[in-house]
C-alpha positions as CSV (number, residue, x, y, z in Angstrom):
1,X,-19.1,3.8,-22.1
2,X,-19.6,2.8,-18.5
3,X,-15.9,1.8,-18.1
4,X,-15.0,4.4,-19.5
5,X,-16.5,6.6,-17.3
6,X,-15.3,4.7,-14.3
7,X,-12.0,5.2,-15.6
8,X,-12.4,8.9,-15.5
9,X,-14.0,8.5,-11.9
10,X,-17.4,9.7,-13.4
11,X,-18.7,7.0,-11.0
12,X,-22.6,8.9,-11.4
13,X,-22.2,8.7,-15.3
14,X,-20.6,5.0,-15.2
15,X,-23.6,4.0,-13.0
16,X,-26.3,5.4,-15.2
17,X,-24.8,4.0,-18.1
18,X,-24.5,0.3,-15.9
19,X,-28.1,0.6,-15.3
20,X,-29.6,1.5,-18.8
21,X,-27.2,-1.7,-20.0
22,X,-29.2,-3.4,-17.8
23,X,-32.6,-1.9,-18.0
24,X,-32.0,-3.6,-21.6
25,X,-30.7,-6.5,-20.2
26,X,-31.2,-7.5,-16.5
27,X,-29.1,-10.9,-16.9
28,X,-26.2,-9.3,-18.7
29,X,-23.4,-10.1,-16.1
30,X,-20.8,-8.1,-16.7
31,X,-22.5,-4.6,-16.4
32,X,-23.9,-6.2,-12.7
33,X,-20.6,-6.7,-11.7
34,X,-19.3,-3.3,-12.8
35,X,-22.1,-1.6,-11.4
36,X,-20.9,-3.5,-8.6
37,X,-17.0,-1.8,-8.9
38,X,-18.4,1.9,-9.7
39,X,-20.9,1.3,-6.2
40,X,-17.9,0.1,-4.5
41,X,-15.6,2.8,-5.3
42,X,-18.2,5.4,-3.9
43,X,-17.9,3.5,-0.6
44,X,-21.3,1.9,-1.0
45,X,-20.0,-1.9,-0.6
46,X,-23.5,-3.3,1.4
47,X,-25.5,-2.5,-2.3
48,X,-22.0,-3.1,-4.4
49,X,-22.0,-6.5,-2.8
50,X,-25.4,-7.5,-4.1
51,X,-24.4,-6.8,-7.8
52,X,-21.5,-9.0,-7.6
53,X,-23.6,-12.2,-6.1
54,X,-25.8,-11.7,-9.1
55,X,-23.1,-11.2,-11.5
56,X,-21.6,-14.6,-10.0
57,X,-25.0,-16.2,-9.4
58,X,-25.2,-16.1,-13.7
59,X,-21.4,-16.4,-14.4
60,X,-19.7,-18.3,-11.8
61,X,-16.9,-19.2,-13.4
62,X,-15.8,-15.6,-14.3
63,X,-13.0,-15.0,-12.6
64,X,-12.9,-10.9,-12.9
65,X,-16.4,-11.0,-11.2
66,X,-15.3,-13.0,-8.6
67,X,-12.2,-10.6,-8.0
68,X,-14.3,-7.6,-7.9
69,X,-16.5,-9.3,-5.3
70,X,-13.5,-10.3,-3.2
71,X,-12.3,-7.0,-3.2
72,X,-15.4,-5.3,-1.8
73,X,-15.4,-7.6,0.9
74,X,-12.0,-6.9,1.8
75,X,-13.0,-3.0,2.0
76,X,-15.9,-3.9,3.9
77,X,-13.6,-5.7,6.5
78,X,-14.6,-9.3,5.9
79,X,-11.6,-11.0,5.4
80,X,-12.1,-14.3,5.9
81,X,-15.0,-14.5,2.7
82,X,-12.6,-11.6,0.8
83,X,-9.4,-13.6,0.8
84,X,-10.9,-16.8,0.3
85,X,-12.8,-15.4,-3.3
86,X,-9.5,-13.3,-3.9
87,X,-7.9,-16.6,-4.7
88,X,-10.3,-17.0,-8.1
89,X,-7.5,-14.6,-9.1
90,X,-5.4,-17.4,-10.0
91,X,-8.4,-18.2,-12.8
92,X,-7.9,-15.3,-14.6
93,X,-5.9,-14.7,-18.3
94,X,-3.9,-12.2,-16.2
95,X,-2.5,-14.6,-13.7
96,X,-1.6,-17.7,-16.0
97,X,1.6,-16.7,-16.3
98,X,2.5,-16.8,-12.4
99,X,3.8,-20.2,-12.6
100,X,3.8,-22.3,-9.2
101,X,6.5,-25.3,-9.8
102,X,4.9,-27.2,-6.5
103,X,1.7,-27.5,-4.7
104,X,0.2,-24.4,-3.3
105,X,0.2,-24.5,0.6
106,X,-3.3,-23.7,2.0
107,X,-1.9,-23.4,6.0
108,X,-1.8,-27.5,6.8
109,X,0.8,-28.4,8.7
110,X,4.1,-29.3,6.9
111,X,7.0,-30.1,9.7
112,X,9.3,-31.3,7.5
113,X,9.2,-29.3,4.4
114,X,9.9,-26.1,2.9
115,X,7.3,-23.1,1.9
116,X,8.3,-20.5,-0.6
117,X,6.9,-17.1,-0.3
118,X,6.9,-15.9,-3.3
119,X,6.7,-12.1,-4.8
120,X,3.5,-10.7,-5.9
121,X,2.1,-7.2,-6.8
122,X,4.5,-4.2,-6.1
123,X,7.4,-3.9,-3.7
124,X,4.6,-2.2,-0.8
125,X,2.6,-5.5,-0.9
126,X,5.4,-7.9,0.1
127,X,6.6,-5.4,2.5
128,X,2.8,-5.4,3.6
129,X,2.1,-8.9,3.9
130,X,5.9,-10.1,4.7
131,X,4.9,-10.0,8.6
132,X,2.9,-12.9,8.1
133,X,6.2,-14.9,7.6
134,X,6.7,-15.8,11.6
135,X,3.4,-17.0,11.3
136,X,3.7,-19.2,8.4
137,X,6.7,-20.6,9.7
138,X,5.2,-21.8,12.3
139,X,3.0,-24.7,10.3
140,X,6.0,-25.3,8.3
141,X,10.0,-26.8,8.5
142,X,10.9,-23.6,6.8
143,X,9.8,-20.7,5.2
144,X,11.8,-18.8,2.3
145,X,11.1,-15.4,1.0
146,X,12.1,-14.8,-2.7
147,X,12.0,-10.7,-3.7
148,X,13.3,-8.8,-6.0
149,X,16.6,-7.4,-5.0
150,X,15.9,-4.1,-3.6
151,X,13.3,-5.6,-1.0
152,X,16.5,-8.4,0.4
153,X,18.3,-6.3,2.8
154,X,15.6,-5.4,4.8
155,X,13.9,-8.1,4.4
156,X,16.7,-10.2,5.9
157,X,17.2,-7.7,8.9
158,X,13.5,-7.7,9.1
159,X,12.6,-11.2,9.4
160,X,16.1,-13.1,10.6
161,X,14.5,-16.5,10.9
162,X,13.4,-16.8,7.4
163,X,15.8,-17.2,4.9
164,X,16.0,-14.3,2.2
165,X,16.4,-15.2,-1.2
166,X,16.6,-12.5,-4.5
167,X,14.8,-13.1,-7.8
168,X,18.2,-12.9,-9.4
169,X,19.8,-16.0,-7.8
170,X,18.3,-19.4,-8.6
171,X,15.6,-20.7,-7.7
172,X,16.1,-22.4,-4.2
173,X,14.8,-26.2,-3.5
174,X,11.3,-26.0,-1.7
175,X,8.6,-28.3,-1.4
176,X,5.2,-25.9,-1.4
177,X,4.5,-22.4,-2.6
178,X,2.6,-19.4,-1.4
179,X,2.2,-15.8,-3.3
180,X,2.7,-13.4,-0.5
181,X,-0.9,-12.3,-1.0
182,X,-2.2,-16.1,-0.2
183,X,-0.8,-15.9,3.2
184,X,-4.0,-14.2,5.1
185,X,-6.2,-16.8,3.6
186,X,-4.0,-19.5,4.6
187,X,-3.7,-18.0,8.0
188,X,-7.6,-17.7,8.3
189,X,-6.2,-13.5,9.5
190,X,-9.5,-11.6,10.1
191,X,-9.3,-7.9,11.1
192,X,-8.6,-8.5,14.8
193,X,-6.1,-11.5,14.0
194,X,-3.6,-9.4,11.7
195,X,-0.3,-9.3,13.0
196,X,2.2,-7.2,14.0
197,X,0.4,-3.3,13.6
198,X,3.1,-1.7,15.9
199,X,5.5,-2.5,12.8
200,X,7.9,-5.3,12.2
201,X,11.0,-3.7,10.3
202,X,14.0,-2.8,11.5
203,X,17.1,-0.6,10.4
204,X,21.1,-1.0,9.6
205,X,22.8,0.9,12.9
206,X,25.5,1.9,10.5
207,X,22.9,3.2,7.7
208,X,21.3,4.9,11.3
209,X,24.2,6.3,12.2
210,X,25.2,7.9,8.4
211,X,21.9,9.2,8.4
212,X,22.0,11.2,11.8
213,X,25.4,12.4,11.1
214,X,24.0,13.6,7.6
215,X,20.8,15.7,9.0
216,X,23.1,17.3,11.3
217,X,25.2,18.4,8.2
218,X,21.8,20.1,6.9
219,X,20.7,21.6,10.3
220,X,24.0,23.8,9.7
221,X,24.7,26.0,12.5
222,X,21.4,26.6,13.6
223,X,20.6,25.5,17.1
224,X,16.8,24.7,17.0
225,X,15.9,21.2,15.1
226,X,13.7,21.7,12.8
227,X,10.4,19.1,12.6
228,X,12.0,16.7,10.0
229,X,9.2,15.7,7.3
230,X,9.4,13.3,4.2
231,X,7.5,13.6,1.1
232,X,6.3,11.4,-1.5
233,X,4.0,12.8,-4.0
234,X,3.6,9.6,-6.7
235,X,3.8,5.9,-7.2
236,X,5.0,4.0,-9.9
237,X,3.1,4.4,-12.7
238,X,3.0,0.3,-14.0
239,X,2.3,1.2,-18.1
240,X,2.3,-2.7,-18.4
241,X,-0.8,-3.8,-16.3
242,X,-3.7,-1.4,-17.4
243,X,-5.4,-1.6,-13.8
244,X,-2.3,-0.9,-11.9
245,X,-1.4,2.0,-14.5
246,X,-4.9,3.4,-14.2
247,X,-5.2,3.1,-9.8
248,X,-1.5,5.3,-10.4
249,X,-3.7,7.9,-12.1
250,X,-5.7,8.4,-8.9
251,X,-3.4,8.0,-6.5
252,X,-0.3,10.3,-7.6
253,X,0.1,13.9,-7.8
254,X,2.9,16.0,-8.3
255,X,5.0,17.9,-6.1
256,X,3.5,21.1,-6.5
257,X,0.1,20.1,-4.7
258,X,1.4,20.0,-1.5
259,X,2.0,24.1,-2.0
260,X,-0.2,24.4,1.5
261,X,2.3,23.2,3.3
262,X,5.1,25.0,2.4
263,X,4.2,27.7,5.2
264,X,4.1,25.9,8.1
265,X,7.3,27.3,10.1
266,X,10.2,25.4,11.7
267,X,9.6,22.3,9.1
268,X,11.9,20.8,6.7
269,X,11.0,18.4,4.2
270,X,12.8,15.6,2.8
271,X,12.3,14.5,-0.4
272,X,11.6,10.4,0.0
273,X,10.2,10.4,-4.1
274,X,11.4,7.7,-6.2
275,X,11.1,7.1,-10.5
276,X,9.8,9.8,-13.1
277,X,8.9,12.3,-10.9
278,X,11.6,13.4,-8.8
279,X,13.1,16.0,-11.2
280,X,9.9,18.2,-9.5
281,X,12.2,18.6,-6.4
282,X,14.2,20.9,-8.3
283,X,11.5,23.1,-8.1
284,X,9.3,23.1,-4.7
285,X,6.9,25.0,-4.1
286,X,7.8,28.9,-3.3
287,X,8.8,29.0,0.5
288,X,8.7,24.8,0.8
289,X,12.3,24.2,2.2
290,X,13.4,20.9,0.4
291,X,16.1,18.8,0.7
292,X,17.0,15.7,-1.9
293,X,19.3,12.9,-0.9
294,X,17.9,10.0,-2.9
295,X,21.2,9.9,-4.6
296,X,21.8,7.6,-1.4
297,X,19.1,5.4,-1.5
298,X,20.1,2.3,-3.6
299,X,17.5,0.1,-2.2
300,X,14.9,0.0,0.5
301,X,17.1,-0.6,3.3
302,X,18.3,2.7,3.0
303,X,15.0,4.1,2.3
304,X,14.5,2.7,5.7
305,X,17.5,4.2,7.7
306,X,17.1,7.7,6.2
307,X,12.8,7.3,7.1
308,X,14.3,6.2,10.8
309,X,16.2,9.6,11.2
310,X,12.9,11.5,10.3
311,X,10.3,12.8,12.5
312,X,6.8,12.0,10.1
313,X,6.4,11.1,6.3
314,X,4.0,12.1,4.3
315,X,3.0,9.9,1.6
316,X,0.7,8.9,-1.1
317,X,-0.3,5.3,-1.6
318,X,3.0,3.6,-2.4
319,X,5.5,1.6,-1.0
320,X,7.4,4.2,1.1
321,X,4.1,4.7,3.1
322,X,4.5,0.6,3.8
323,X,8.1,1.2,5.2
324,X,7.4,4.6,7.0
325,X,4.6,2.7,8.9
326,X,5.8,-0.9,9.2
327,X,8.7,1.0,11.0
328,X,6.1,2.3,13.5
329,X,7.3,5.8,12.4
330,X,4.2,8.2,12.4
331,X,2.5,8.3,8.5
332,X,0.4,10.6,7.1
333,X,-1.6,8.6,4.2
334,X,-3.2,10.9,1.5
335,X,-5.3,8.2,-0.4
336,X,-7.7,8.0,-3.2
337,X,-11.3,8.8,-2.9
338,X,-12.0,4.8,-4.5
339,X,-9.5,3.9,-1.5
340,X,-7.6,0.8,-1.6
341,X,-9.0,-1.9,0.0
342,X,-5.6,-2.5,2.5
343,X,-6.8,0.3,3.9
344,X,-10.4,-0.7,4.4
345,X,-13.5,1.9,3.8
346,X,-14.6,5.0,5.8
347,X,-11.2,4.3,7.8
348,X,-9.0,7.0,9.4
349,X,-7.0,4.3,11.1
350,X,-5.4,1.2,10.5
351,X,-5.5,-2.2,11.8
352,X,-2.7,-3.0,9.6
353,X,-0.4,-0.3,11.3
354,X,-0.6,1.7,14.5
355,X,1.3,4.6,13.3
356,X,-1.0,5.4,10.1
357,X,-3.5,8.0,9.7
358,X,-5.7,8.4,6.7
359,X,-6.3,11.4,4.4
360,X,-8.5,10.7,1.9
361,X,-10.3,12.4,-0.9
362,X,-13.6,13.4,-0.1
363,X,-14.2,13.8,-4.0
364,X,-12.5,12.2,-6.8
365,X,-9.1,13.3,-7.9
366,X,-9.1,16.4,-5.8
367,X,-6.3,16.4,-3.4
368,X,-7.2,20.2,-2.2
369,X,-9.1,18.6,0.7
370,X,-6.5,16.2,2.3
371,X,-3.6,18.3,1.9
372,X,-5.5,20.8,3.6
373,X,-6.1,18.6,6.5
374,X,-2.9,17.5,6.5
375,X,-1.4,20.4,7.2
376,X,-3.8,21.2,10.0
377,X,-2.3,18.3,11.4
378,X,1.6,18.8,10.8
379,X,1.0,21.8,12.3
380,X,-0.3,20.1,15.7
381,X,2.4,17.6,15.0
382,X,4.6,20.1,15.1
383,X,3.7,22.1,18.1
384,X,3.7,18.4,20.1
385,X,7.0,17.9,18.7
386,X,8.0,21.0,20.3
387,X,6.5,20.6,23.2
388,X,4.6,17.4,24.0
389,X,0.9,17.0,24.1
390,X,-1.0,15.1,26.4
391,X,-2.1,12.3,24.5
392,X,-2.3,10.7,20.4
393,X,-1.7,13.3,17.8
């Protein structure tokens, strides 16, 4: 009934039914390490933290308790003990099937031979954790980066040095492996060592230039440029891996949330939304002025020409946010009340990019509050726009 609960984000009814599991039974480990998860997910990671060493300290070979520690201490900020337990991941029924053909490369050196990055989690985590490829090439002969095919464009404008290689093509001769998300702990990356924040992508001039030439097209004859805003409103929903599927629940919402905004004069937004819920551009919000082109975007390398051409995106947690702000272009993050751990806990900032600023909920599934401060600050995004402000907006 406590997961359940937690599902729901009933995080004071999940706890209460955590603690009389283990008024019954102090040593059970499972409801210690859950209490731990619904503790974290109200932000309280110092007391969370203590429910997972327990949890471990009676099952230390359970690998789910040792990922749900690892992620607290990743929202806490300490990233050297967080990755390092993260990698118990590879323990778990879930990850069996991630097959490594060679030995798994912890950051020795390796002059002479070659490391493949490989893909793991969703398309914003390798666009996430891909600047730590310049790194890793340093310790190494050479470094390859095998994605799935809509990530190899950019990635290969991106990162020039490293050779790009998609899932569909074979499997390339290498000598040692590395999921993208092993890279920080084989770095030894702490908060203040994490590379590249100003952004690391970079954009097709020709895609650039169709894009330019096409928002002209939409200005019409109107002389004043309108503040030029893109909108995503969901992620992917991931119906085959129940955790992913159920962090989708509380970080989507549709379209017709951002309603707030649709007031705020001399802005046009452009819809950036990918998968089952675009249709809901075809109806905006009464007064939002929306314009669709994703009949363009065949992969993410036009996703990040048309984001270059823009002024700000506004985004849920997904992987346009990741481009938008790995291309230094100003992002304004709406995130979940349980907020990912990327993003770190109590944060309005980033020290993975420069350009991000977080809206989060102040109460679970509620999105009233950070669209509301959101537009409070398109609106002074806007008038700086206009005419420029002293100072960060």
């Amino acid at each position: 009934m406590g997961n359940s609960f937690l599902h729901l984000s009933q995080y004071e009814n999940a706890i209460a039914c955590y603690r009389n599991s283990l008024q019954l039974d102090p040593h059970h480990a499972l409801a210690l390490s859950n209490m731990g998860v619904a503790l974290d997910h109200r932000g309280q990671h110092a007391l969370a933290q203590q429910f997972h060493e327990a949890a471990i300290t009676l099952a230390p070979e359970n690998a789910y308790s040792r990922i749900n520690h690892a992620v607290s201490l990743l929202q806490a900020g300490a990233y050297t003990a967080g990755f390092r337990e993260y990698e118990y991941r590879w323990t778990a029924h879930d990850y069996q099937s991630f097959d490594l053909r060679k030995p798994r490369w912890k950051g020795e050196p390796a002059p002479d031979q070659i490391l493949l990055v490989s893909t793991e989690g969703g398309f914003g985590d390798v666009i996430q954790f891909s600047r730590f490829l310049p790194q890793a090439a340093q310790h190494v002969g050479q470094v390859i980066l095998r994605v799935r095919r809509e990530l190899v464009s950019l990635m290969q404008r991106a990162f020039p040095d490293q050779v790009v290689s998609s899932e569909e093509e074979a499997m390339p001769a290498h000598d040692l492996e590395c999921p993208v998300l092993s890279l920080p702990m084989a770095l030894g990356t702490t908060l203040e060592t994490i590379p590249l924040p100003e952004g690391y992508l970079t954009t097709d001039p020709a895609k650039e230039d169709f894009w330019r030439r096409k928002l002209e097209e939409d200005k019409g004859a109107s002389e004043a440029v309108p503040l030029r805003v893109g909108l995503v409103w969901a992620g992917a929903p991931h119906p085959e891996i129940q955790a992913a599927f159920l962090a989708d629940r509380r970080r989507s919402t549709d379209l017709a949330c951002f309603a707030p905004l649709a007031d705020v004069s001399g802005v046009v937004f452009y819809s950036l939304q990918i998968g089952e819920r675009t249709l809901q551009v075809q109806t905006p919000p009464g007064g939002m002025v929306m314009i669709d082109h994703t009949s363009y975007l065949h992969d993410f390398s036009d996703t990040a020409a048309l984001v270059s051409a823009l002024d700000v995106v506004i985004s849920v947690d997904t992987s346009t946010c990741h481009v938008a702000a790995a291309l230094g272009k100003p992002t304004f993050l709406l995130s979940r009340y349980d907020q990912c751990w990327r993003w770190l806990s109590g944060r309005i900032d980033s020290p993975w990019y420069r350009s991000v600023r977080i809206f989060q909920q102040d109460t679970p599934l509620d999105w009233s509050g950070p669209v509301s401060a959101v537009r409070e600050a398109l609106i002074l995004f806007r008038d700086c726009h206009i005419s420029p402000c002293m100072g960060k907006v």
